[in-house]
C-alpha positions in Angstrom: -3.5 15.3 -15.5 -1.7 17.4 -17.8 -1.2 21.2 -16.4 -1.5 24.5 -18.3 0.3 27.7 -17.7 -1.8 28.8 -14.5 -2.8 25.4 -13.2 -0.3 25.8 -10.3 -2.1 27.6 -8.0 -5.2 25.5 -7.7 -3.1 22.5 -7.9 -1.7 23.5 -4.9 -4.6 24.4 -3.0 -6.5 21.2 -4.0 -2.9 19.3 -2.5 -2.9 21.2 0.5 -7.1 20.1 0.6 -6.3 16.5 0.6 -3.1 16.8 2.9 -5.1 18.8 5.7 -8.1 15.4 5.4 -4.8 12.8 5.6 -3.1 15.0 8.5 -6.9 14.8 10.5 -7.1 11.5 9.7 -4.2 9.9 10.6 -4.3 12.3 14.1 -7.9 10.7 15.2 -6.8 7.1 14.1 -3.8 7.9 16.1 -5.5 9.4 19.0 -8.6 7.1 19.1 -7.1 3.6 17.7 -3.1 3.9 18.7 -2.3 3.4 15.2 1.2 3.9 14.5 1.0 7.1 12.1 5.1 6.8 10.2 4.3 3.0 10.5 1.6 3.8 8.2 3.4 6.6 6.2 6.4 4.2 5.8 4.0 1.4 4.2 2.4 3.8 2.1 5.5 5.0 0.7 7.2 1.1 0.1 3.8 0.8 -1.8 4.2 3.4 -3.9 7.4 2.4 -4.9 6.8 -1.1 -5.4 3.9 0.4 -7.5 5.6 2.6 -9.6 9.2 1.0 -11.1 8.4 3.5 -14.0 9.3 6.4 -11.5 11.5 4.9 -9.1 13.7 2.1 -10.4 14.7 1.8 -14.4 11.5 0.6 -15.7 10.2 2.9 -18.4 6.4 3.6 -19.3 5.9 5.8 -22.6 2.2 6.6 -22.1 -0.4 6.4 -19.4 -1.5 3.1 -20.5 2.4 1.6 -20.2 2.3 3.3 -16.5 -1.4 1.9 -15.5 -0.4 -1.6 -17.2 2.9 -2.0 -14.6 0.7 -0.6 -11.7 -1.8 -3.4 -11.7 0.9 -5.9 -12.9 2.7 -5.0 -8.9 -0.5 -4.9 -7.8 -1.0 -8.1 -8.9 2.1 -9.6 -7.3 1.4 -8.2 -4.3 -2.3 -9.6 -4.6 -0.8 -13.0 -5.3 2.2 -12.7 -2.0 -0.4 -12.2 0.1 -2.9 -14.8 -0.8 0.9 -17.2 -0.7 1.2 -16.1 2.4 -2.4 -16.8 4.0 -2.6 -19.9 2.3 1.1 -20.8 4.2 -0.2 -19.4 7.5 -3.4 -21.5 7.4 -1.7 -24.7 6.6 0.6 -23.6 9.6 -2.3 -23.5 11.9 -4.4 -26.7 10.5 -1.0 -28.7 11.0 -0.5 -27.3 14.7 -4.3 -28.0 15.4 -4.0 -31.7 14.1 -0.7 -32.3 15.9 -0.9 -34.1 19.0 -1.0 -32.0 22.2 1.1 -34.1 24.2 -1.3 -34.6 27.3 -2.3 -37.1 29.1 -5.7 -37.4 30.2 
């Protein structure tokens, strides 16, 4: 999105429009699920800076392309690390289900 002298204004009030549905959001989850709001907040926030070493560490992006290109490279990674870590968990609960209980019947 590229702004133009002017753009501010509406910018802002379209922000503040998707800030006010997060805010009721995250107060019914809270409030009807127990869902730990900054818990969330803090994840969204280590995402986005996982996400975005263009804007937060010293990786450089010199056009939107570059930028979209290293967002679904993380996002990859992270895709990856989690199906690592599922495959690691089931082979953890397969061996504890094939291990011998230790009773006697």
């Amino acid at each position: 999105m590229e702004l133009r002298a002017g753009d501010a204004p509406k910018l802002e009030s379209e922000l503040g429009d998707l800030f006010f549905d997060a805010f009721l959001l995250a107060a019914t989850c809270r409030r009807e699920h127990g869902i730990d709001v900054a818990a969330a907040f803090r994840g969204a926030a280590a995402k986005v800076r996982r996400r975005c070493p263009h804007v937060f560490a010293g990786e450089q992006a010199h056009s939107k392309a570059e930028a979209a290109a290293i967002w679904q490279r993380e996002k990859a990674k992270e895709r990856a690390a989690a199906a690592a870590a599922a495959a690691a968990a089931a082979d953890t609960a397969a061996a504890a289900a094939a291990a011998p209980s230790g009773r006697q019947d």
